[in-house]
mmCIF file of the N, C-alpha and C atoms, coordinates in Angstrom:
data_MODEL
# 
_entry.id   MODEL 
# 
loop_
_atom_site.group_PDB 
_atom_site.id 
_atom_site.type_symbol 
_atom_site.label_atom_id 
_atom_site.label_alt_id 
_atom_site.label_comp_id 
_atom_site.label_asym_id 
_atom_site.label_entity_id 
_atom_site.label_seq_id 
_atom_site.pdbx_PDB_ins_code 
_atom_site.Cartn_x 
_atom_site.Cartn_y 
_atom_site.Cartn_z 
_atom_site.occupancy 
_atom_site.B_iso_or_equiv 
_atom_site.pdbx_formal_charge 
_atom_site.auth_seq_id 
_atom_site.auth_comp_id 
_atom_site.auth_asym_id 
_atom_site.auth_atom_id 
_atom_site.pdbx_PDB_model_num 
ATOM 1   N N  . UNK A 1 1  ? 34.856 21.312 234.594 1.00 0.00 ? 1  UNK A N  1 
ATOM 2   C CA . UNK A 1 1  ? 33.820 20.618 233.839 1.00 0.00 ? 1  UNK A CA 1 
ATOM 3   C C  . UNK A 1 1  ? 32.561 21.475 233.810 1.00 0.00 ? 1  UNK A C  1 
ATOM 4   N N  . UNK A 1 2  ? 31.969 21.601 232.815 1.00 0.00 ? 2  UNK A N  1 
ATOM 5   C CA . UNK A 1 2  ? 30.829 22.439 232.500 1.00 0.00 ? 2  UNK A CA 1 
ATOM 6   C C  . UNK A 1 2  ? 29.346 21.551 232.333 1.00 0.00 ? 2  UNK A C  1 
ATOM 7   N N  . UNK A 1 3  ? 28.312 21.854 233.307 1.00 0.00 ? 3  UNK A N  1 
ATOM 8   C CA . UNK A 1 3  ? 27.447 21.139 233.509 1.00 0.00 ? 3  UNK A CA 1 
ATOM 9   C C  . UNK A 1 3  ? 26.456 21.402 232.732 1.00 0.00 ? 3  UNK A C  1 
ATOM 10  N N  . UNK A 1 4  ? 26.645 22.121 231.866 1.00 0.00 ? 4  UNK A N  1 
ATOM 11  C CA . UNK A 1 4  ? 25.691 22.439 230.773 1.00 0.00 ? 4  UNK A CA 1 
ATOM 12  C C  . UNK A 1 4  ? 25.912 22.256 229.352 1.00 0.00 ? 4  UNK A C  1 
ATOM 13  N N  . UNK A 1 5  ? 26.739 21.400 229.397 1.00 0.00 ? 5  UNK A N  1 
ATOM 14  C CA . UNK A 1 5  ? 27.050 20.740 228.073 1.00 0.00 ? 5  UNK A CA 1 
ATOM 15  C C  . UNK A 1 5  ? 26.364 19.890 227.015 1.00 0.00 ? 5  UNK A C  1 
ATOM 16  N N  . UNK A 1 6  ? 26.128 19.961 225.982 1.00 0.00 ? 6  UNK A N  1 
ATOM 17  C CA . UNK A 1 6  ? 25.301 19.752 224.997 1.00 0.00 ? 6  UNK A CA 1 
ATOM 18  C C  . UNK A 1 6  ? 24.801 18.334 225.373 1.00 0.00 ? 6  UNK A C  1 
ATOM 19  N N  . UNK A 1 7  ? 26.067 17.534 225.191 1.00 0.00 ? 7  UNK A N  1 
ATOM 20  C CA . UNK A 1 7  ? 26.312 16.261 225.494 1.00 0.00 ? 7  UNK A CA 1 
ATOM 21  C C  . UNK A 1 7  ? 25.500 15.527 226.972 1.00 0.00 ? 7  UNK A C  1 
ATOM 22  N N  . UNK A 1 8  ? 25.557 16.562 227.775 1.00 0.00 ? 8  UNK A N  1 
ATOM 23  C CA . UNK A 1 8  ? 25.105 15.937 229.451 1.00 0.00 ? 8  UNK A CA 1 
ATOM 24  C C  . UNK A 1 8  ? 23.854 16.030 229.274 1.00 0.00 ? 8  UNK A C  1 
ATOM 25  N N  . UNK A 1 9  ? 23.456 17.185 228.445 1.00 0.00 ? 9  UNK A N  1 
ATOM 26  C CA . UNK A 1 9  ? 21.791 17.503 228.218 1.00 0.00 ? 9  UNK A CA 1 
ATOM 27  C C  . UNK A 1 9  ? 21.232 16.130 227.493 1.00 0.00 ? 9  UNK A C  1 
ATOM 28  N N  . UNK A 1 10 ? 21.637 15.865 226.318 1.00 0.00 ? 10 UNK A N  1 
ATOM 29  C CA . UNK A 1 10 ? 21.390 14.736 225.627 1.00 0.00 ? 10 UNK A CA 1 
ATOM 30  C C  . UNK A 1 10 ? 21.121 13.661 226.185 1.00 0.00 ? 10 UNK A C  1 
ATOM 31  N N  . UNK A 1 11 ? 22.508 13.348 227.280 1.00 0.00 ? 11 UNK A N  1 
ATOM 32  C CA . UNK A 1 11 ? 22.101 12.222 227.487 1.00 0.00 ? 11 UNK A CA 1 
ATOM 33  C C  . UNK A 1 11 ? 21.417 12.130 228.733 1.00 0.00 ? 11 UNK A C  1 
ATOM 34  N N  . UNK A 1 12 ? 21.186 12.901 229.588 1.00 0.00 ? 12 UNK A N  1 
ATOM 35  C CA . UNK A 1 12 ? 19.904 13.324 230.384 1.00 0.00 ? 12 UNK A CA 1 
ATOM 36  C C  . UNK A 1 12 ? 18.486 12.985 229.952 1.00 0.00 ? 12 UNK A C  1 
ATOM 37  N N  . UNK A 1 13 ? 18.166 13.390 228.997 1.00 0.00 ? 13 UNK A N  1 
ATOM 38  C CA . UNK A 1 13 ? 17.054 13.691 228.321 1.00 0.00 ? 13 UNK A CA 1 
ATOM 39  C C  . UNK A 1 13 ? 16.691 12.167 227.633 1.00 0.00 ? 13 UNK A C  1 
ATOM 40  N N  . UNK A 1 14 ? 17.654 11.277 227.269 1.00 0.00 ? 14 UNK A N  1 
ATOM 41  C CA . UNK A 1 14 ? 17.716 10.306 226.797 1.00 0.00 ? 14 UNK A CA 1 
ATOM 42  C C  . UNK A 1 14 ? 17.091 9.205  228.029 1.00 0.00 ? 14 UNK A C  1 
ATOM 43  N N  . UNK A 1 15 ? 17.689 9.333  228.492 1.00 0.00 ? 15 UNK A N  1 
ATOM 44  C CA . UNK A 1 15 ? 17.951 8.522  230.090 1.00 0.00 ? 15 UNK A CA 1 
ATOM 45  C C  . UNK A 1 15 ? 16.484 9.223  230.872 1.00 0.00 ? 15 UNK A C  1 
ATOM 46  N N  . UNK A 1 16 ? 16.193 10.078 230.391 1.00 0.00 ? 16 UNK A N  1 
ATOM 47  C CA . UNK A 1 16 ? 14.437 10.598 230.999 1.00 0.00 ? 16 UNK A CA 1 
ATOM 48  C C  . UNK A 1 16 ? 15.343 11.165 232.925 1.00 0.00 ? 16 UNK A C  1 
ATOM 49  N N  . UNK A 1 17 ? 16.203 11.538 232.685 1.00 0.00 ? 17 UNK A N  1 
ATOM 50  C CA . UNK A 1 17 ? 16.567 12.187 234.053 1.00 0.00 ? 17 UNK A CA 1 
ATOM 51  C C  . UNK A 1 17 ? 16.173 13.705 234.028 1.00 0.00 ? 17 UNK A C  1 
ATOM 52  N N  . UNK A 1 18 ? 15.757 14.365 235.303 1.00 0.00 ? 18 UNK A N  1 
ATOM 53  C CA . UNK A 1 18 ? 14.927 16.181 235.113 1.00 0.00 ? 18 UNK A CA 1 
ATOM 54  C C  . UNK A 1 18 ? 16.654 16.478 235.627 1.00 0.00 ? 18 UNK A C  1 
ATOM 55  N N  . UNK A 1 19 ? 17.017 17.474 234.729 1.00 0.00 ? 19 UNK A N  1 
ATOM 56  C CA . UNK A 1 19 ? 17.938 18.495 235.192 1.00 0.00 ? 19 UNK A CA 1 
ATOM 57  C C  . UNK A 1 19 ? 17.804 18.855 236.195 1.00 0.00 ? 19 UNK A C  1 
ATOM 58  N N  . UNK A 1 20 ? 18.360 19.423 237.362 1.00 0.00 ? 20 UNK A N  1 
ATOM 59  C CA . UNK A 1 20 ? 18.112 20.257 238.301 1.00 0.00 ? 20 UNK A CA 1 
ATOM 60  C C  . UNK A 1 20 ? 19.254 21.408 238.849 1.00 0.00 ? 20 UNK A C  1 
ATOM 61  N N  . UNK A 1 21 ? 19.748 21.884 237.341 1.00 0.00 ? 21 UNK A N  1 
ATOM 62  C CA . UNK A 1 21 ? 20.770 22.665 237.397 1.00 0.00 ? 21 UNK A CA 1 
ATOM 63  C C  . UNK A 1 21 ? 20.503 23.506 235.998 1.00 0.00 ? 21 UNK A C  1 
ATOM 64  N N  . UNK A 1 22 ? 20.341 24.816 236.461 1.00 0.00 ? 22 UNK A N  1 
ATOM 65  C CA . UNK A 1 22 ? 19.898 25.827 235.598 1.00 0.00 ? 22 UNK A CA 1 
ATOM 66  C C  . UNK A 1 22 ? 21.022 25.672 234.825 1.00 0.00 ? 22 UNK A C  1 
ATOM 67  N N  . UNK A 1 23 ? 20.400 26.331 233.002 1.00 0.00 ? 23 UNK A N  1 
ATOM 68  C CA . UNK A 1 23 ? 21.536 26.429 231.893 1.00 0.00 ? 23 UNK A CA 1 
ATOM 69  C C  . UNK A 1 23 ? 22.431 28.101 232.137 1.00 0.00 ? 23 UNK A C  1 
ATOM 70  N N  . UNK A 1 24 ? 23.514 27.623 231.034 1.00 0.00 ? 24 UNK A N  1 
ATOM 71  C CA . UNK A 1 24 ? 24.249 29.072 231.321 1.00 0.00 ? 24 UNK A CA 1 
ATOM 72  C C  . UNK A 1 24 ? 23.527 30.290 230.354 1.00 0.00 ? 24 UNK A C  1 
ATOM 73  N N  . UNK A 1 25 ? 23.261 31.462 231.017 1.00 0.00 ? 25 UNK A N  1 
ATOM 74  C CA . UNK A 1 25 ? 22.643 32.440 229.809 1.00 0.00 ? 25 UNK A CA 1 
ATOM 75  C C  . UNK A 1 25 ? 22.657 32.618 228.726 1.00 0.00 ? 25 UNK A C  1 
ATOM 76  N N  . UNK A 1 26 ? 24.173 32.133 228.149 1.00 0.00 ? 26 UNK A N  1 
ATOM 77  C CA . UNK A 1 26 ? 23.928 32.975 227.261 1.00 0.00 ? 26 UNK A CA 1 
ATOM 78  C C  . UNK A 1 26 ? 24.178 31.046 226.127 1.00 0.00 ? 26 UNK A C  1 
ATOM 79  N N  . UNK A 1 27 ? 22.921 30.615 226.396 1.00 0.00 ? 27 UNK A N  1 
ATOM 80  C CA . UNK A 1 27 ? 23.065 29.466 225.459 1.00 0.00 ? 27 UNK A CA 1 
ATOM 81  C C  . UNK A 1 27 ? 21.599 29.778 224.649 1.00 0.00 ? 27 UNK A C  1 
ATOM 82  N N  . UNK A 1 28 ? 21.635 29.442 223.497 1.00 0.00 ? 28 UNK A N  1 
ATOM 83  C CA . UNK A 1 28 ? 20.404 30.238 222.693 1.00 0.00 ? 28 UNK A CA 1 
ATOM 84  C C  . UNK A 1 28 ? 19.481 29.192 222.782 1.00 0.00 ? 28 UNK A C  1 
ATOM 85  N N  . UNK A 1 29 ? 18.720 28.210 223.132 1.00 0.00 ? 29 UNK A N  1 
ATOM 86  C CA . UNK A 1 29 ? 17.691 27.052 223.376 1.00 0.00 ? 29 UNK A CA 1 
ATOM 87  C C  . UNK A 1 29 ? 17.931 26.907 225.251 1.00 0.00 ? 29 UNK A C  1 
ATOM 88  N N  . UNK A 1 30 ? 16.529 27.216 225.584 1.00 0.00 ? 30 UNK A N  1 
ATOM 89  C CA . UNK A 1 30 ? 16.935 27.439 227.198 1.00 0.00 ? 30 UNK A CA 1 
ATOM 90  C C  . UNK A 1 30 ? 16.550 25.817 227.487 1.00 0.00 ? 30 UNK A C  1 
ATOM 91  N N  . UNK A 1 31 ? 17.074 25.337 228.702 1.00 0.00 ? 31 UNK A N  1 
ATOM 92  C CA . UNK A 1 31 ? 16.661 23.937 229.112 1.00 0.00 ? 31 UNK A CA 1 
ATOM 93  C C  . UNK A 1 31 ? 16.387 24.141 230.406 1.00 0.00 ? 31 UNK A C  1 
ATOM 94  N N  . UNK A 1 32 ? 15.098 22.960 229.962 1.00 0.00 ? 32 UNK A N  1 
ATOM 95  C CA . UNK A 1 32 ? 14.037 22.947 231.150 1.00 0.00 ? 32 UNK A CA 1 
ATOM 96  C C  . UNK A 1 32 ? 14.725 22.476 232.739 1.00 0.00 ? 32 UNK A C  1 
ATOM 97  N N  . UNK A 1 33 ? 14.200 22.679 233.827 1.00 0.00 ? 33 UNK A N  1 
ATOM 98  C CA . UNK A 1 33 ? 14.981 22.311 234.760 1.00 0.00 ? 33 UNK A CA 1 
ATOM 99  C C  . UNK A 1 33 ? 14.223 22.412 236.316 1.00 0.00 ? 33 UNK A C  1 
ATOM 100 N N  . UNK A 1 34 ? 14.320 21.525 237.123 1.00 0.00 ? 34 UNK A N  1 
ATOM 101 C CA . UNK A 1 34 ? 13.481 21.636 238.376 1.00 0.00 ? 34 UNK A CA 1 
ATOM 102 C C  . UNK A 1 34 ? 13.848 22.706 238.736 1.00 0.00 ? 34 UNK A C  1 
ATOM 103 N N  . UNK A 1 35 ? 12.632 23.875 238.842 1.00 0.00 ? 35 UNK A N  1 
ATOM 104 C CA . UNK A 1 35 ? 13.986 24.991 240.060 1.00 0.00 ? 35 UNK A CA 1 
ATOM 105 C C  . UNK A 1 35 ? 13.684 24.809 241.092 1.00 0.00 ? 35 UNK A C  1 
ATOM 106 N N  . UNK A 1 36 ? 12.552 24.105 241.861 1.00 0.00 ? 36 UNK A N  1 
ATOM 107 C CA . UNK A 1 36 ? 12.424 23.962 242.889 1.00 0.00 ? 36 UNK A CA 1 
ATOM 108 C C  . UNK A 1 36 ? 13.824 23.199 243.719 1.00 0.00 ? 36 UNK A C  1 
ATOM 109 N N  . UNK A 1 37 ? 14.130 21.974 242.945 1.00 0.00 ? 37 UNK A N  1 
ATOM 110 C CA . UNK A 1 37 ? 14.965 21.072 243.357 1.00 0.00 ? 37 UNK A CA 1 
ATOM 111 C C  . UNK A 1 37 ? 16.429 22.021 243.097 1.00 0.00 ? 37 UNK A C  1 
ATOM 112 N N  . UNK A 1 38 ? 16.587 22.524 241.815 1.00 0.00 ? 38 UNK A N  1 
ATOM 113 C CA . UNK A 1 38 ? 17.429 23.255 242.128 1.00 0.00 ? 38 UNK A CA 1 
ATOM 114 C C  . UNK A 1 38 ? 18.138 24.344 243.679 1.00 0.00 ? 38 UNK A C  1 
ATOM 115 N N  . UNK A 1 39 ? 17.122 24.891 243.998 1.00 0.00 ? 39 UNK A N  1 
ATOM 116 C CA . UNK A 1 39 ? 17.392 25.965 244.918 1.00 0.00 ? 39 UNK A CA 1 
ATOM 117 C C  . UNK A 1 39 ? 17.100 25.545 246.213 1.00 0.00 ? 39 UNK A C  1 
ATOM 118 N N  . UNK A 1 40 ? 17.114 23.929 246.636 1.00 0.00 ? 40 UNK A N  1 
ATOM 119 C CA . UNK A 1 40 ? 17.229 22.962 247.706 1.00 0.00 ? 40 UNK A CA 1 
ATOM 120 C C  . UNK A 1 40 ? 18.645 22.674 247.320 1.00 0.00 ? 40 UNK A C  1 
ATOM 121 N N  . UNK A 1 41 ? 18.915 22.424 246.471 1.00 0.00 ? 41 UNK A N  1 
ATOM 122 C CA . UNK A 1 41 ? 20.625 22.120 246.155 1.00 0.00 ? 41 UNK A CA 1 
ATOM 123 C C  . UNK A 1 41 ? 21.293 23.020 246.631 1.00 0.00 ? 41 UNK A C  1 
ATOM 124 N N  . UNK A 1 42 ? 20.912 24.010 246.319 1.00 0.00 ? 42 UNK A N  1 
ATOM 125 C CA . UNK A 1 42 ? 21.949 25.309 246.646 1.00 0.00 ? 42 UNK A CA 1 
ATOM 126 C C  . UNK A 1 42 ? 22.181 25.775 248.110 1.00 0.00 ? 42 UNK A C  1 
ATOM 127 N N  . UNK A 1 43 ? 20.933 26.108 248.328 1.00 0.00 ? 43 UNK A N  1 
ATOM 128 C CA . UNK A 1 43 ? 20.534 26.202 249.935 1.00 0.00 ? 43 UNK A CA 1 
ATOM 129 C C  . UNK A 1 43 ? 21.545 24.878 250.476 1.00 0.00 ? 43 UNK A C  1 
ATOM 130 N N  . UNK A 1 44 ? 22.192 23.510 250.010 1.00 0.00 ? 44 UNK A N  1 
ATOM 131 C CA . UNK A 1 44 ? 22.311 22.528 250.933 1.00 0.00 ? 44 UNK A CA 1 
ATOM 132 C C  . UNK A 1 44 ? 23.814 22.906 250.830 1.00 0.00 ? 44 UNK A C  1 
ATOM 133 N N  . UNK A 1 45 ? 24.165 23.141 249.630 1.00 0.00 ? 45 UNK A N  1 
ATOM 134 C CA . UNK A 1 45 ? 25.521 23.607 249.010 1.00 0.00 ? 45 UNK A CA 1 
ATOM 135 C C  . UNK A 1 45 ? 26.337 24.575 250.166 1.00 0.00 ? 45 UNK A C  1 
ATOM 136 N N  . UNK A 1 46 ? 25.071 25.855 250.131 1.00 0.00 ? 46 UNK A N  1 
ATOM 137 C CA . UNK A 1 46 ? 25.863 26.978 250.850 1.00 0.00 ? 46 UNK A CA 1 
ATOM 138 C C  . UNK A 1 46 ? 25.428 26.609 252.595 1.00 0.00 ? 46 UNK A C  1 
ATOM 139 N N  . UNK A 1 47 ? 25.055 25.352 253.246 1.00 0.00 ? 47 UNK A N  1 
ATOM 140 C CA . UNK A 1 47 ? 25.079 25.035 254.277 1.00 0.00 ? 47 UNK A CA 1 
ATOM 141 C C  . UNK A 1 47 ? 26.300 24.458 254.670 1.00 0.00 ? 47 UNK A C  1 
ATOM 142 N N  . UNK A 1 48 ? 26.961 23.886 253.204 1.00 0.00 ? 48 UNK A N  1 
ATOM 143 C CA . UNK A 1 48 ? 28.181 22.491 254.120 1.00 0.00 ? 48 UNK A CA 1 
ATOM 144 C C  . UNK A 1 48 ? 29.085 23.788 253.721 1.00 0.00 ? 48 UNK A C  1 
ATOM 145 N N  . UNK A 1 49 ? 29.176 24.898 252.451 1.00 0.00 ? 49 UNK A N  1 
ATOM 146 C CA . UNK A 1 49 ? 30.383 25.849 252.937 1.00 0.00 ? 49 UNK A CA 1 
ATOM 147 C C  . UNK A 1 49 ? 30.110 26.604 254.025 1.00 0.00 ? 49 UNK A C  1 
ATOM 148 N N  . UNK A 1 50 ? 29.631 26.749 254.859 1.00 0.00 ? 50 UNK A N  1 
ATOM 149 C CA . UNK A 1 50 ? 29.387 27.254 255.939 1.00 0.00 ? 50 UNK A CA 1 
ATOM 150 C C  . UNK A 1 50 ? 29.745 26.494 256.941 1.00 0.00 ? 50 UNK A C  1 
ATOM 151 N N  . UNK A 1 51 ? 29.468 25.313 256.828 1.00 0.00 ? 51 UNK A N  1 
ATOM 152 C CA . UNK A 1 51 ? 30.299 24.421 257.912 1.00 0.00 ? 51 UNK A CA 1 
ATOM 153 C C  . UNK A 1 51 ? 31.957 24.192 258.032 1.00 0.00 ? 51 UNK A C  1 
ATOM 154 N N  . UNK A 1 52 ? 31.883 24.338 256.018 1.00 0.00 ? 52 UNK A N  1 
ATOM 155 C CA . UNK A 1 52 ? 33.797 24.520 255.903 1.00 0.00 ? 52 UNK A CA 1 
ATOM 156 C C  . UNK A 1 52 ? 34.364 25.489 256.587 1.00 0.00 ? 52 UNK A C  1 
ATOM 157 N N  . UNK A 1 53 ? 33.704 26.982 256.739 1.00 0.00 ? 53 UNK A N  1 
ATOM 158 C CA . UNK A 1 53 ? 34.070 27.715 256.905 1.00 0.00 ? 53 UNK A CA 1 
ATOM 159 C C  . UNK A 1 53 ? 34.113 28.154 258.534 1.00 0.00 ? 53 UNK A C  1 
ATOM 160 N N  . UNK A 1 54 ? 33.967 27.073 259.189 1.00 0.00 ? 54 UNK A N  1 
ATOM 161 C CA . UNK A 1 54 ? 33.487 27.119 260.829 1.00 0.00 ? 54 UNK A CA 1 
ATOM 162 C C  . UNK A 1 54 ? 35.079 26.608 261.039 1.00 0.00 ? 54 UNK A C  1 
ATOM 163 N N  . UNK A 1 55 ? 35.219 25.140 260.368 1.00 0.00 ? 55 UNK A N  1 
ATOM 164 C CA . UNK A 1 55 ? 36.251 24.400 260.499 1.00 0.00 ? 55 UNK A CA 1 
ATOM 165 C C  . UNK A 1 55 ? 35.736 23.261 261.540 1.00 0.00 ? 55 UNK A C  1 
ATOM 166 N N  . UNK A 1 56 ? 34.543 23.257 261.563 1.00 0.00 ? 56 UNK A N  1 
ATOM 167 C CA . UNK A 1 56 ? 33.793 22.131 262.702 1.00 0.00 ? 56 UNK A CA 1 
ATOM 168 C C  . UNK A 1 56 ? 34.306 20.795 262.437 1.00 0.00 ? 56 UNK A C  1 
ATOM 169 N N  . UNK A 1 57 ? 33.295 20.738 260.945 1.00 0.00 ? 57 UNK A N  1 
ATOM 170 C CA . UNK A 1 57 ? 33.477 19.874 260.379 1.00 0.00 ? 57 UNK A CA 1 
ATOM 171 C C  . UNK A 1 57 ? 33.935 19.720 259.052 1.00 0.00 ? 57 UNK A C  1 
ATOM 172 N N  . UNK A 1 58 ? 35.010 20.164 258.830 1.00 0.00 ? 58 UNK A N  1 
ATOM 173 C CA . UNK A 1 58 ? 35.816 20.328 257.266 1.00 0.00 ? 58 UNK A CA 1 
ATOM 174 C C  . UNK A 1 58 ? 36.457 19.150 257.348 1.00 0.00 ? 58 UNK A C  1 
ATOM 175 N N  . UNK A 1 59 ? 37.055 18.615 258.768 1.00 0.00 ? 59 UNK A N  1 
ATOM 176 C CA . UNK A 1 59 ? 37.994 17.480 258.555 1.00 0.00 ? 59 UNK A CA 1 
ATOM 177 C C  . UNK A 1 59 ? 37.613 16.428 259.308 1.00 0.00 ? 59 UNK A C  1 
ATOM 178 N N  . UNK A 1 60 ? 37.531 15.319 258.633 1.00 0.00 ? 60 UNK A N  1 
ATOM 179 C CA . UNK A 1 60 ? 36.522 14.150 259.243 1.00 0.00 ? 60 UNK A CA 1 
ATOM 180 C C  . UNK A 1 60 ? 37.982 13.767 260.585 1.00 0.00 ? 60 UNK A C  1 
ATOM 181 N N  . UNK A 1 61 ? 37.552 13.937 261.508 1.00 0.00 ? 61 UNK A N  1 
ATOM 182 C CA . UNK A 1 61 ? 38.434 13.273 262.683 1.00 0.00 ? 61 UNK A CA 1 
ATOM 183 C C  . UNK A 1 61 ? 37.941 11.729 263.458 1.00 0.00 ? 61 UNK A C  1 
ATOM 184 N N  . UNK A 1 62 ? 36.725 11.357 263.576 1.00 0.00 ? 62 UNK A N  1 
ATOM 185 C CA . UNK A 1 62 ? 36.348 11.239 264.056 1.00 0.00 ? 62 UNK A CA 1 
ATOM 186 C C  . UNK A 1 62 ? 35.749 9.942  262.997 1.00 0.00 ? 62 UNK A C  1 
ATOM 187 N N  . UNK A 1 63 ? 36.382 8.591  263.456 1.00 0.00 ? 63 UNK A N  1 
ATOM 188 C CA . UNK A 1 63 ? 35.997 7.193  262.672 1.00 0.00 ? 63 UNK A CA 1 
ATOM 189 C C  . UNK A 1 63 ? 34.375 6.796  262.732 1.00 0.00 ? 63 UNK A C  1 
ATOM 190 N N  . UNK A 1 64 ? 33.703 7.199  263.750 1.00 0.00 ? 64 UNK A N  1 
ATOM 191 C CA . UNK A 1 64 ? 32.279 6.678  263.662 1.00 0.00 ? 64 UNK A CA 1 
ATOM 192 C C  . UNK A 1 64 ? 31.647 7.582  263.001 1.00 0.00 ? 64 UNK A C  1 
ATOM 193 N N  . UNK A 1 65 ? 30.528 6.757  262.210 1.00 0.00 ? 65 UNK A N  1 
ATOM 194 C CA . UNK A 1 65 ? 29.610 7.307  261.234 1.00 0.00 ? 65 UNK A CA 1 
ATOM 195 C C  . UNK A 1 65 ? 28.478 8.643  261.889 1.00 0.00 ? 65 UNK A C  1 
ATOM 196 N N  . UNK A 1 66 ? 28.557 7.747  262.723 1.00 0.00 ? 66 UNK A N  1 
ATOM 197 C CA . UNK A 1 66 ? 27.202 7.741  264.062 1.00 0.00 ? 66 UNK A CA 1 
ATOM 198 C C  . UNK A 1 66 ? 27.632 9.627  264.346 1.00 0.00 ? 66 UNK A C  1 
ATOM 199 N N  . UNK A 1 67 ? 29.191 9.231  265.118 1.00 0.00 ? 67 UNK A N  1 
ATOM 200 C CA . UNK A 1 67 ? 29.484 10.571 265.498 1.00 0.00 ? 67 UNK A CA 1 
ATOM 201 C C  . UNK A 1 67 ? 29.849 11.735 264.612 1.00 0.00 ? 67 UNK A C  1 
ATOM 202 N N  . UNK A 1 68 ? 30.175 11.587 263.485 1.00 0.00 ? 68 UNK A N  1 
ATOM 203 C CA . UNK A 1 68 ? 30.274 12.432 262.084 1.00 0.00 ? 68 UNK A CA 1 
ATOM 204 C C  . UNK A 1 68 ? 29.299 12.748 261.967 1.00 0.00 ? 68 UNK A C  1 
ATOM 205 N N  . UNK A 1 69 ? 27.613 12.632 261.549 1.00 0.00 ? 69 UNK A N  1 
ATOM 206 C CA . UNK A 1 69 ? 26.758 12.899 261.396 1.00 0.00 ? 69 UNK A CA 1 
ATOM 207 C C  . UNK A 1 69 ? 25.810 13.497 262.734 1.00 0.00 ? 69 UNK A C  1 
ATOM 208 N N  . UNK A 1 70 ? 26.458 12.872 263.661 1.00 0.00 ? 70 UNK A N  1 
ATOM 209 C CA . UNK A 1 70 ? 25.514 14.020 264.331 1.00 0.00 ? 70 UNK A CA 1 
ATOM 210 C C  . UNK A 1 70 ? 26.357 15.188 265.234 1.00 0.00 ? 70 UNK A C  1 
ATOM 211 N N  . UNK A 1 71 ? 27.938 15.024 264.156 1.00 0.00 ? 71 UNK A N  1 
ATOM 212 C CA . UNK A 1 71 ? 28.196 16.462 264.693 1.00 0.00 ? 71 UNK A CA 1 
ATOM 213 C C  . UNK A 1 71 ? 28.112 17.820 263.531 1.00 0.00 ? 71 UNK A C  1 
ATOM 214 N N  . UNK A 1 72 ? 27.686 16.868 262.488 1.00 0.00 ? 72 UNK A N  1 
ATOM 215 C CA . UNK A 1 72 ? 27.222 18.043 261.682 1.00 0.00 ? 72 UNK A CA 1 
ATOM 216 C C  . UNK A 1 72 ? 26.010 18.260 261.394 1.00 0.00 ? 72 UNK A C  1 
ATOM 217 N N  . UNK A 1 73 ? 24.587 17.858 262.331 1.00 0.00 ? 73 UNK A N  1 
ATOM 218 C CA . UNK A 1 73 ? 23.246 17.369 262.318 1.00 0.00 ? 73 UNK A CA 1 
ATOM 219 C C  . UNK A 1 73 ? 23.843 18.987 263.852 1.00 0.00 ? 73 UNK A C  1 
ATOM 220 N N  . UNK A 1 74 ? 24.396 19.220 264.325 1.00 0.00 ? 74 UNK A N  1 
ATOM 221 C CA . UNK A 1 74 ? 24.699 20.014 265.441 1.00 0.00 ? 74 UNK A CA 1 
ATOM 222 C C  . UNK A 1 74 ? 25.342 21.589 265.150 1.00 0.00 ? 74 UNK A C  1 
ATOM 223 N N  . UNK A 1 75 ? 26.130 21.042 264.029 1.00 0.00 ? 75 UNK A N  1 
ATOM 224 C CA . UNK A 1 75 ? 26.938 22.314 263.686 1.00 0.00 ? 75 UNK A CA 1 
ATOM 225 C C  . UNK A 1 75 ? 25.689 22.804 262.857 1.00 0.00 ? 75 UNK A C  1 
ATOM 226 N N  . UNK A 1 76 ? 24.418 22.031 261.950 1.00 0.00 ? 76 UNK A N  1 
ATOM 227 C CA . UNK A 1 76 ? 23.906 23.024 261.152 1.00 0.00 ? 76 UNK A CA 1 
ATOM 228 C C  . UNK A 1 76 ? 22.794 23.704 262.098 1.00 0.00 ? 76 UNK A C  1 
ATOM 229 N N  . UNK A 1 77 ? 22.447 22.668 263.083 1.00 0.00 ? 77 UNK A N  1 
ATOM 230 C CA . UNK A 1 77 ? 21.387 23.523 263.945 1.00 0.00 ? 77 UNK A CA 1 
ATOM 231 C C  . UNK A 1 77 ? 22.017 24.775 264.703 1.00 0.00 ? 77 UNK A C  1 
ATOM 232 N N  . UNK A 1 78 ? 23.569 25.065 264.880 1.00 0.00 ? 78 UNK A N  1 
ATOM 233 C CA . UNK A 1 78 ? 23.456 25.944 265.478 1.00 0.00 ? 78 UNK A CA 1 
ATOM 234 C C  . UNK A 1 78 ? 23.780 26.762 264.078 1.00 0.00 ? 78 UNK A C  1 
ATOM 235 N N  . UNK A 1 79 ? 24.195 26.726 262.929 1.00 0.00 ? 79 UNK A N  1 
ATOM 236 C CA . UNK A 1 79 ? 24.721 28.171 261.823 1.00 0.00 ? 79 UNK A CA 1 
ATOM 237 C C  . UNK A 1 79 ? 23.266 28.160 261.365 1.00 0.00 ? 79 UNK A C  1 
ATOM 238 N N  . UNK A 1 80 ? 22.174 27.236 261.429 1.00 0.00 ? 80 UNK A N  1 
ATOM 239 C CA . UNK A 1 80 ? 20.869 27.678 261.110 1.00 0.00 ? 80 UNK A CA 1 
ATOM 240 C C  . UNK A 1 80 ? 19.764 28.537 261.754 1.00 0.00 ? 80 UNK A C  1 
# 
């Protein structure tokens, strides 16, 4: 699925929602877009593949909420 689709823009824009996902280059009308919020996305993005990539926490084992979250509130303090 392509997040820069004419259609998602539209109805974004309709709906008064801010993008926060840069357009693809080579589209000839550029669209506006938080980059701030953007590049908090990303940064959060390439934190949980980093956690995939530990294998800490890729696979939820563990039924409490409580303990899921603060073992990956643990895994990011230490890959951070």
């Amino acid at each position: 699925m392509e997040y820069d689709a004419d259609y998602l823009q539209n109805a974004c824009q309709n709906s008064r929602i801010e993008a926060s996902i840069s357009g693809v280059a080579s589209r000839k009308i550029t669209v506006k877009y938080a980059k701030r919020r953007c590049k908090g996305r990303h940064r959060i993005e390439i934190l949980l593949g980093r956690l995939k990539e530990c294998g800490c926490v890729a696979r939820r084992y563990d039924k409490c909420p409580e303990t899921y979250h603060s073992a990956i509130a643990l895994a990011a303090t230490a890959i951070a």
